[in-house]
ROZAPA-559326 format. One record per atom (N, C-alpha, C, O, CB): residue number from 1; x, y, z; atom name; residue in three letters. Coordinates in nm, 2 decimals. Glycine has a CB too. Example, Ala and Ser with C-alpha at 12.3 -4.5 7.8 and 13.67 -1.06 7.14 Angstrom:
// ROZAPA-559326
<rec 1; <1.32; -0.57; 0.78>; "N"; "ALA">
<rec 1; <1.23; -0.45; 0.78>; "CA"; "ALA">
<rec 1; <1.32; -0.33; 0.78>; "C"; "ALA">
<rec 1; <1.42; -0.33; 0.85>; "O"; "ALA">
<rec 1; <1.13; -0.45; 0.90>; "CB"; "ALA">
<rec 2; <1.28; -0.22; 0.71>; "N"; "SER">
<rec 2; <1.37; -0.11; 0.71>; "CA"; "SER">
<rec 2; <1.29; 0.00; 0.79>; "C"; "SER">
<rec 2; <1.34; 0.11; 0.80>; "O"; "SER">
<rec 2; <1.41; -0.06; 0.57>; "CB"; "SER">
//
This chain:
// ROZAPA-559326
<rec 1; <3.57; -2.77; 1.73>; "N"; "UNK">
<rec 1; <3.43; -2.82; 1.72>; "CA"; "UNK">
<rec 1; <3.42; -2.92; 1.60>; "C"; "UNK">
<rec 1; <3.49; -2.90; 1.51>; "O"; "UNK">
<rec 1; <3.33; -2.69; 1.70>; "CB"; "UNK">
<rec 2; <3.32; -3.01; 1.61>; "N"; "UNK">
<rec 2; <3.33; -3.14; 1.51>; "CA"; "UNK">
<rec 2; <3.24; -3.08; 1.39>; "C"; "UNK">
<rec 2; <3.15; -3.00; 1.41>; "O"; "UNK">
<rec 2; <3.25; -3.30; 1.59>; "CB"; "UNK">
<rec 3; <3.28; -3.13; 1.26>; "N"; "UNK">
<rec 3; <3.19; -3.06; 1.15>; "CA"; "UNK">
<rec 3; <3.10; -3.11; 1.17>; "C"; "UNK">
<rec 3; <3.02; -3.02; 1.13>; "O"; "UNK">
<rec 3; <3.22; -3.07; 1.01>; "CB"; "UNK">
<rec 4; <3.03; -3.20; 1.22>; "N"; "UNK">
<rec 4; <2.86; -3.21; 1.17>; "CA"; "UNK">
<rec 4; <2.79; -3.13; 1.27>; "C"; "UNK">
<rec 4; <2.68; -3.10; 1.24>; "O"; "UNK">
<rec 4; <2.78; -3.37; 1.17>; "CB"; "UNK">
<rec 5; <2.83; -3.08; 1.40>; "N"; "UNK">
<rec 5; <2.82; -2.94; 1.50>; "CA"; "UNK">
<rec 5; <2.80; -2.83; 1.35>; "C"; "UNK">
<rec 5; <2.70; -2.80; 1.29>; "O"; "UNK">
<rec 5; <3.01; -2.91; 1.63>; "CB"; "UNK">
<rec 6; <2.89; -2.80; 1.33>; "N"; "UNK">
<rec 6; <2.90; -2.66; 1.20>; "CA"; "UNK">
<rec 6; <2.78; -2.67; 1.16>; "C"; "UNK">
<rec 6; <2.68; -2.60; 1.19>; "O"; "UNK">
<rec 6; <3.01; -2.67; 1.05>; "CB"; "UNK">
<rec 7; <2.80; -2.82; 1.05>; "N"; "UNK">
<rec 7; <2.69; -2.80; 0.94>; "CA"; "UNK">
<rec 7; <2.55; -2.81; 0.98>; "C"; "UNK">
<rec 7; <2.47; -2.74; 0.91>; "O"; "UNK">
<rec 7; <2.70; -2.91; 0.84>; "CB"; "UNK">
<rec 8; <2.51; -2.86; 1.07>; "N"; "UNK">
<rec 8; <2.37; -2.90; 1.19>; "CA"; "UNK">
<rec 8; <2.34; -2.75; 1.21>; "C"; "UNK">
<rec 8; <2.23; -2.70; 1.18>; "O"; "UNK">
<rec 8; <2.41; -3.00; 1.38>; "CB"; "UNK">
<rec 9; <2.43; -2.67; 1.27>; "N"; "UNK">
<rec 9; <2.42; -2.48; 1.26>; "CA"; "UNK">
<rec 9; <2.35; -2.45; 1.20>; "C"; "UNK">
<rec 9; <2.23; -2.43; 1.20>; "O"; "UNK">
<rec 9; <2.52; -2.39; 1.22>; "CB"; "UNK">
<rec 10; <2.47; -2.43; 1.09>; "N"; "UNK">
<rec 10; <2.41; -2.35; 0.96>; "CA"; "UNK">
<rec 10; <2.32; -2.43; 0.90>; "C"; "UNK">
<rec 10; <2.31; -2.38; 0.79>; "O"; "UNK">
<rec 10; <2.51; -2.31; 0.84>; "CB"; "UNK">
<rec 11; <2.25; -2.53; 0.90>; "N"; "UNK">
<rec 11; <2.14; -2.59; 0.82>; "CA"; "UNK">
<rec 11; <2.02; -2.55; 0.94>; "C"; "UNK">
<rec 11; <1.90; -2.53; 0.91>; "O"; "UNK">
<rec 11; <2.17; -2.78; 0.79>; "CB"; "UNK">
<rec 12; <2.06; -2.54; 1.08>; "N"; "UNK">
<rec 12; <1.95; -2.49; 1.16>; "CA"; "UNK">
<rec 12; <1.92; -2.31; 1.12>; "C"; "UNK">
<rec 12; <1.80; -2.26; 1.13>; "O"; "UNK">
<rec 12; <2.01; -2.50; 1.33>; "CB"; "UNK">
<rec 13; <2.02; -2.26; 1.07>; "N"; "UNK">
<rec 13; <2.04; -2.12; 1.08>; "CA"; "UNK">
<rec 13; <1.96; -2.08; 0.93>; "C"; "UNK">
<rec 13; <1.89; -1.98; 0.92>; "O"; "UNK">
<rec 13; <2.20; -2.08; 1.09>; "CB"; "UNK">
<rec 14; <1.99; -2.17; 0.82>; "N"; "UNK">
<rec 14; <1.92; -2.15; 0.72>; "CA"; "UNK">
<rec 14; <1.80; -2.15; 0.71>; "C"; "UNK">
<rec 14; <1.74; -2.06; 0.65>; "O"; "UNK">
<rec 14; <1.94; -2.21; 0.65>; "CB"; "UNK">
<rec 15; <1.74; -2.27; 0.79>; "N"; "UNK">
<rec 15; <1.61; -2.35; 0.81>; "CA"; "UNK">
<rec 15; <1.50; -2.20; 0.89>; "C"; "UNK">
<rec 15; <1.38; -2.17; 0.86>; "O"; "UNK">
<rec 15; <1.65; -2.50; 0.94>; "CB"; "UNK">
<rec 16; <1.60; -2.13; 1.00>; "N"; "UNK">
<rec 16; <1.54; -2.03; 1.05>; "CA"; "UNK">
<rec 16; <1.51; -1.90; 0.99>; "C"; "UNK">
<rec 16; <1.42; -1.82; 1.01>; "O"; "UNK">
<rec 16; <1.59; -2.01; 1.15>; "CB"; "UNK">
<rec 17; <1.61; -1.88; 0.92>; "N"; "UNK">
<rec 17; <1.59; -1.75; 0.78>; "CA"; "UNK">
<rec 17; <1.51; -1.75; 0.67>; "C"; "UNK">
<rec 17; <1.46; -1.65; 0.62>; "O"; "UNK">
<rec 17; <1.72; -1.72; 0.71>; "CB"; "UNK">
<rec 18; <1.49; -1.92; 0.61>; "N"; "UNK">
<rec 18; <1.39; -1.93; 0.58>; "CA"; "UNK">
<rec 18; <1.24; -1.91; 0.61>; "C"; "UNK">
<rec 18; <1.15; -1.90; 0.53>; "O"; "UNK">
<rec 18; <1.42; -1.98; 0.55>; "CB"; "UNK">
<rec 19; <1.23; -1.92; 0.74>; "N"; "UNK">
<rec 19; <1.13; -1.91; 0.79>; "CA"; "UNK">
<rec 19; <1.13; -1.74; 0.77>; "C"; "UNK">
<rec 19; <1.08; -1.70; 0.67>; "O"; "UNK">
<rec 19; <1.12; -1.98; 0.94>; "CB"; "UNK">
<rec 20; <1.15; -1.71; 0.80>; "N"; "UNK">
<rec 20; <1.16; -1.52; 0.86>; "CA"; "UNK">
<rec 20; <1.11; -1.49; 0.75>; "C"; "UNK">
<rec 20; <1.00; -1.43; 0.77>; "O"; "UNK">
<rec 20; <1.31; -1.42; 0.89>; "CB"; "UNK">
<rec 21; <1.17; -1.51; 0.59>; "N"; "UNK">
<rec 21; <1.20; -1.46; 0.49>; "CA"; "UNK">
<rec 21; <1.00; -1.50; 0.44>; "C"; "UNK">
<rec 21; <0.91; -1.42; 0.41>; "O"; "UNK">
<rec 21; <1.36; -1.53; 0.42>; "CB"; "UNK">
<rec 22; <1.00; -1.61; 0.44>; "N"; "UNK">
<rec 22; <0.84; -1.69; 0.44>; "CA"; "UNK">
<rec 22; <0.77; -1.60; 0.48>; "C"; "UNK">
<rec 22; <0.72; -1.52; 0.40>; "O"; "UNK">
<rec 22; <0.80; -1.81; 0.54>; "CB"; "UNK">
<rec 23; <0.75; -1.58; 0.63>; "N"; "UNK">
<rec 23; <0.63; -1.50; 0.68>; "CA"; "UNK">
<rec 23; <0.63; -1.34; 0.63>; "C"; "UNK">
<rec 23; <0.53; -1.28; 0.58>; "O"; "UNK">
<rec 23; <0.63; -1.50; 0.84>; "CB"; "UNK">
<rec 24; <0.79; -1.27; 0.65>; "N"; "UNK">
<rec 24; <0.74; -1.14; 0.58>; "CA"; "UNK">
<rec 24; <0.75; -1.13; 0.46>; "C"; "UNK">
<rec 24; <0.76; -1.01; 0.42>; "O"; "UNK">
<rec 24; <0.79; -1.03; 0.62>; "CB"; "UNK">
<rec 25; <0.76; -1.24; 0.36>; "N"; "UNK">
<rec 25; <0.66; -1.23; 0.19>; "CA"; "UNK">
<rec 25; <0.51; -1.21; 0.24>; "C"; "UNK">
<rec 25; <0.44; -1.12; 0.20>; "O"; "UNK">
<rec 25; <0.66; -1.42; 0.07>; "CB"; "UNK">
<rec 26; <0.45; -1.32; 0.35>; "N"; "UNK">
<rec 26; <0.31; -1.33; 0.30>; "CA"; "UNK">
<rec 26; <0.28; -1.22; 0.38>; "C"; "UNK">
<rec 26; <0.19; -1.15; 0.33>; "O"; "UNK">
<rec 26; <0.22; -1.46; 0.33>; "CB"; "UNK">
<rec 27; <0.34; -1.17; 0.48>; "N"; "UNK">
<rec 27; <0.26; -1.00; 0.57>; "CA"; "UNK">
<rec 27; <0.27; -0.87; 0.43>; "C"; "UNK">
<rec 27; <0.19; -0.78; 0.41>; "O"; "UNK">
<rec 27; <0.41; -0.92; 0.78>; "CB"; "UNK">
<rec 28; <0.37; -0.90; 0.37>; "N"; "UNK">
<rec 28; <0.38; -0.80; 0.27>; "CA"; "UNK">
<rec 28; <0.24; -0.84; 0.13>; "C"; "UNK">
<rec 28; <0.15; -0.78; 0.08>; "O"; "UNK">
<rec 28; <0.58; -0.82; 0.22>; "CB"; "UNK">
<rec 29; <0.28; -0.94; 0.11>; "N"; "UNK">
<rec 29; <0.21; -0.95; -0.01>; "CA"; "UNK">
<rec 29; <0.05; -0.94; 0.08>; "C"; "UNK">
<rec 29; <-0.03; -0.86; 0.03>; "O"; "UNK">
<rec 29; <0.26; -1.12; -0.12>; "CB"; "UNK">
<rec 30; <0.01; -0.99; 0.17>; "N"; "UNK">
<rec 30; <-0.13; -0.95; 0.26>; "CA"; "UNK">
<rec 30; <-0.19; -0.79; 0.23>; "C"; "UNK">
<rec 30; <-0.29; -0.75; 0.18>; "O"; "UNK">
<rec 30; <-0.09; -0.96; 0.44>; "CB"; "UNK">
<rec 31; <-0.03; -0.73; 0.30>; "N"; "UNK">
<rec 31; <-0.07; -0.60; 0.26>; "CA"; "UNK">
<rec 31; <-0.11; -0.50; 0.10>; "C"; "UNK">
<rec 31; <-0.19; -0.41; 0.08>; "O"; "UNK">
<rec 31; <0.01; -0.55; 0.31>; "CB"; "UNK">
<rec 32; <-0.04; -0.54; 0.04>; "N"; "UNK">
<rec 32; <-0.02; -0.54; -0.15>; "CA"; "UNK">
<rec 32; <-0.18; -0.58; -0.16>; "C"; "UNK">
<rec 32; <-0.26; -0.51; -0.22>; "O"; "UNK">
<rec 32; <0.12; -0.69; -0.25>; "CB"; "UNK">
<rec 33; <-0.21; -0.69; -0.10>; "N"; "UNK">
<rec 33; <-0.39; -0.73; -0.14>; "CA"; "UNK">
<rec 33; <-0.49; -0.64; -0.11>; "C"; "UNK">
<rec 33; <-0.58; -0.59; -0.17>; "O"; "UNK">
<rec 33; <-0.46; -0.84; -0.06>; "CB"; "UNK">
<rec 34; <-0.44; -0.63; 0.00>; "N"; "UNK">
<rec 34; <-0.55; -0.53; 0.06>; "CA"; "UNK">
<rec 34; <-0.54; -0.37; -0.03>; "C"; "UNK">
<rec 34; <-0.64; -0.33; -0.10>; "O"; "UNK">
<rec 34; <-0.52; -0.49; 0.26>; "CB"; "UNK">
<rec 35; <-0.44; -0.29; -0.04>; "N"; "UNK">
<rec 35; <-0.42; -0.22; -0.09>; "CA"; "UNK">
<rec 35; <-0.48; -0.21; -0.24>; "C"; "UNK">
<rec 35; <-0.53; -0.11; -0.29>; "O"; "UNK">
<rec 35; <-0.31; -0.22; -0.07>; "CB"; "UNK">
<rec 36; <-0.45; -0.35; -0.30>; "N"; "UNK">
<rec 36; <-0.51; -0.35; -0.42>; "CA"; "UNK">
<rec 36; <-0.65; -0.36; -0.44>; "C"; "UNK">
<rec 36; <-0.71; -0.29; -0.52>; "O"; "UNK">
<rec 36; <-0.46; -0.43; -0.49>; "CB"; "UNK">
<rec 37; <-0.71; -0.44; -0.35>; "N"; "UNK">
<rec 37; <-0.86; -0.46; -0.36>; "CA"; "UNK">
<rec 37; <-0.92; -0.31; -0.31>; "C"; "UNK">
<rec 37; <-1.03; -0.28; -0.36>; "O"; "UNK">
<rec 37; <-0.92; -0.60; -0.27>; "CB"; "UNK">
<rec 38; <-0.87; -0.19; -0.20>; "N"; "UNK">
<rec 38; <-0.95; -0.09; -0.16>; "CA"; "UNK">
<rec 38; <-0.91; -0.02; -0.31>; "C"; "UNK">
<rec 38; <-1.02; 0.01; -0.37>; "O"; "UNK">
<rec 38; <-0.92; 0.00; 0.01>; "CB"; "UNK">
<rec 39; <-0.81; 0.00; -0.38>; "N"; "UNK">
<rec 39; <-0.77; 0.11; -0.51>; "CA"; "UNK">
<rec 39; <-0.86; 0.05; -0.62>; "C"; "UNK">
<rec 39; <-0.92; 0.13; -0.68>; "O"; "UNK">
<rec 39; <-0.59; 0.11; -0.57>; "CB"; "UNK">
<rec 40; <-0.88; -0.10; -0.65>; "N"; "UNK">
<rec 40; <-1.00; -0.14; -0.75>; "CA"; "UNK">
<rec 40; <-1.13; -0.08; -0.73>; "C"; "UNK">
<rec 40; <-1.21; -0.05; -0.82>; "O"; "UNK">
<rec 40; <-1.03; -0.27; -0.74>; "CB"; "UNK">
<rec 41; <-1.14; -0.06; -0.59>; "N"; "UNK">
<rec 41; <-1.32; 0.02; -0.62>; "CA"; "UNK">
<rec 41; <-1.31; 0.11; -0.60>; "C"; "UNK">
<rec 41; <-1.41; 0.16; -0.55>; "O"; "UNK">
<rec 41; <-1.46; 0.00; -0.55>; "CB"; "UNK">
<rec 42; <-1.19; 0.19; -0.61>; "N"; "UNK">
<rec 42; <-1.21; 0.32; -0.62>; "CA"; "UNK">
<rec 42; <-1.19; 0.36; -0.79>; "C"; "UNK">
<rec 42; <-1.26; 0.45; -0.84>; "O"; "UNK">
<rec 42; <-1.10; 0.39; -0.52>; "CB"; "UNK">
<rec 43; <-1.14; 0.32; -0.85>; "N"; "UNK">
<rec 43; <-1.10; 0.32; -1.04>; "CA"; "UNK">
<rec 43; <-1.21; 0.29; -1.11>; "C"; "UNK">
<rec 43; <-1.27; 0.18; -1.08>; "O"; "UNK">
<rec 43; <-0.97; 0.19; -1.11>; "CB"; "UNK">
<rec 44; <-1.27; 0.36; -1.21>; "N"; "UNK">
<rec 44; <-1.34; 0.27; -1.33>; "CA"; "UNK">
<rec 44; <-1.26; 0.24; -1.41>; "C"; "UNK">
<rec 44; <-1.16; 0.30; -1.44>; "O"; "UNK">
<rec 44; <-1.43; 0.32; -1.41>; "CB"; "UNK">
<rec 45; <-1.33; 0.13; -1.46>; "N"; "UNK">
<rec 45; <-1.28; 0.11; -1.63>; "CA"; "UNK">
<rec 45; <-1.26; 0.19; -1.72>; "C"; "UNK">
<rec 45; <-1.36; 0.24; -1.78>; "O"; "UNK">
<rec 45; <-1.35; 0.05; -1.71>; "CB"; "UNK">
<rec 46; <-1.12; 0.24; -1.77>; "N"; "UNK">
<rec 46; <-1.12; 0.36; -1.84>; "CA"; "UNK">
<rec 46; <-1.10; 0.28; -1.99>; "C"; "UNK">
<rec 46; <-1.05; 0.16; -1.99>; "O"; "UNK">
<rec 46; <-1.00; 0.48; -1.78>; "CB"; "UNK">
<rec 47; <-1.15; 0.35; -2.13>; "N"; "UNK">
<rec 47; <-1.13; 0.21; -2.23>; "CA"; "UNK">
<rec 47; <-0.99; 0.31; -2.28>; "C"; "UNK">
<rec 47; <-0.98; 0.44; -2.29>; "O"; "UNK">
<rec 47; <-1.29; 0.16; -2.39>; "CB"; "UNK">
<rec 48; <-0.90; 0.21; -2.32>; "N"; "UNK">
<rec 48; <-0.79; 0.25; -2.38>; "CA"; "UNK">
<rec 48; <-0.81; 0.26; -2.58>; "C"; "UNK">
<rec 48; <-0.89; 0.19; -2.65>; "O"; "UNK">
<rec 48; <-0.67; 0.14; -2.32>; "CB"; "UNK">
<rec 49; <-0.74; 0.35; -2.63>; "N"; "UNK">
<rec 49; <-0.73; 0.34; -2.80>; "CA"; "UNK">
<rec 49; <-0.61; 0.37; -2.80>; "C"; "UNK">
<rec 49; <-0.56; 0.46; -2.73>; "O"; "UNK">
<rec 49; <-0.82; 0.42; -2.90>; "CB"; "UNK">
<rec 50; <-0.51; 0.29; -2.90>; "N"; "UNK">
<rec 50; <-0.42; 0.34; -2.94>; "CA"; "UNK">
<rec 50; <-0.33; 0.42; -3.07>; "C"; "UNK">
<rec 50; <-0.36; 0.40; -3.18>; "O"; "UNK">
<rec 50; <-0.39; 0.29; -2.90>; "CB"; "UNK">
<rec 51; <-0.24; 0.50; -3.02>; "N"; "UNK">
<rec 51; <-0.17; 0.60; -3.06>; "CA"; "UNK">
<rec 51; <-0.14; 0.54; -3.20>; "C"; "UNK">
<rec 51; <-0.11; 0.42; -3.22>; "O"; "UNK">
<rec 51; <-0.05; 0.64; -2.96>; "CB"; "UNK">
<rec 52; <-0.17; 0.66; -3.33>; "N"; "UNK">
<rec 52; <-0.13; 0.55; -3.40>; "CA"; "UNK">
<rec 52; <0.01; 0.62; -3.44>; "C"; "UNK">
<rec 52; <0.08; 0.55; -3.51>; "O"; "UNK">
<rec 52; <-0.23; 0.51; -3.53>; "CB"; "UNK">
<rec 53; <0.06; 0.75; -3.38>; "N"; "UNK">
<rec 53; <0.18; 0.77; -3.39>; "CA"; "UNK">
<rec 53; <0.27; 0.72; -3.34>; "C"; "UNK">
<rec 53; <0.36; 0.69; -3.42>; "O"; "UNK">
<rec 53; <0.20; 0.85; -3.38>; "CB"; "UNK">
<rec 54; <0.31; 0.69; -3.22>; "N"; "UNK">
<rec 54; <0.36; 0.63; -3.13>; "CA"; "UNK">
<rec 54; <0.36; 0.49; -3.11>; "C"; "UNK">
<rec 54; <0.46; 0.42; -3.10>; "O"; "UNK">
<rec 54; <0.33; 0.67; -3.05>; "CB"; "UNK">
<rec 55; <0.22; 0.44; -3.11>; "N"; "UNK">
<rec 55; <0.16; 0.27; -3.06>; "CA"; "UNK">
<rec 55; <0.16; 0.27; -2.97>; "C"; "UNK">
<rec 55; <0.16; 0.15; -2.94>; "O"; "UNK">
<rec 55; <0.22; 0.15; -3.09>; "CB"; "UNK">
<rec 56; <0.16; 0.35; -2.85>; "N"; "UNK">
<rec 56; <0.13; 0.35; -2.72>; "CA"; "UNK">
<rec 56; <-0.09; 0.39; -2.70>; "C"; "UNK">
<rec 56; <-0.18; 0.45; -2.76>; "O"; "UNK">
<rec 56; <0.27; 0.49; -2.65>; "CB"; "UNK">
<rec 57; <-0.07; 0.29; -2.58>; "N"; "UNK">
<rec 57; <-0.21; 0.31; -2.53>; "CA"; "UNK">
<rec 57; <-0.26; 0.43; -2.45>; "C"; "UNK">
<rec 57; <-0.21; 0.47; -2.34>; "O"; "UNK">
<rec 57; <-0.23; 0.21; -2.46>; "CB"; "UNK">
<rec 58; <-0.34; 0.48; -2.50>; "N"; "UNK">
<rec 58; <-0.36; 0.63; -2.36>; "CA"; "UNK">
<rec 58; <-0.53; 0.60; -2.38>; "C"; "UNK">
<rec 58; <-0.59; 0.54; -2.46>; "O"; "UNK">
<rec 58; <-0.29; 0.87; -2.43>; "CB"; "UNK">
<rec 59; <-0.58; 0.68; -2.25>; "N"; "UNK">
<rec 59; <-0.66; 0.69; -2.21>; "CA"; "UNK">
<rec 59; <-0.76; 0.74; -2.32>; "C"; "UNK">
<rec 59; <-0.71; 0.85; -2.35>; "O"; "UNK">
<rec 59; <-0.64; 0.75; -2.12>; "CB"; "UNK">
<rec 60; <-0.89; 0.71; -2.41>; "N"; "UNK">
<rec 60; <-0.97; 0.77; -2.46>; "CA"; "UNK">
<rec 60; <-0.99; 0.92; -2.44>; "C"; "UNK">
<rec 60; <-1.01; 0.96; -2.32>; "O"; "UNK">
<rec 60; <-1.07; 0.71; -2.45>; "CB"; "UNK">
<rec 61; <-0.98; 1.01; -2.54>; "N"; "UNK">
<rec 61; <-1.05; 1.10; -2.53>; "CA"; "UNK">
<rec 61; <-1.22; 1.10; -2.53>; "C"; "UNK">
<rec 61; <-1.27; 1.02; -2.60>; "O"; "UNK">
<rec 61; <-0.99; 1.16; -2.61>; "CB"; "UNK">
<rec 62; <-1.28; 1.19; -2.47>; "N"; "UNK">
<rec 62; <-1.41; 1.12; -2.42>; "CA"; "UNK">
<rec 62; <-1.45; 1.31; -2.54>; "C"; "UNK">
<rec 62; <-1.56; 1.35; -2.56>; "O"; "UNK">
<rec 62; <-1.45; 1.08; -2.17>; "CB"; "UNK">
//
């Protein structure tokens, strides 16, 4: 088989995995949105203070 047959392939073959790879980022990251926007109205703003032993942030004690 002549190399520009090969390389015409695999530049077709790339061309098509990149596609694949494209669409299920955006169906995934679609879903991640949605997911995130129904969990935002479900959460309040909780106010953080932090630790002064540690320096980690935790939740106010109320």
């Amino acid at each position: 088989m002549p190399p520009f047959l090969i390389v015409a392939l695999g530049a077709l073959g790339a061309a098509a995995l990149a596609k694949v790879i494209a669409a299920e980022t955006r169906r995934i990251n679609g879903a991640l949105d949605r997911h995130r926007a129904s969990e935002a109205g479900d959460m309040k703003a909780v106010p953080l203070e932090r630790d002064p032993v540690t320096g980690d942030y935790r939740p106010r004690q109320s």
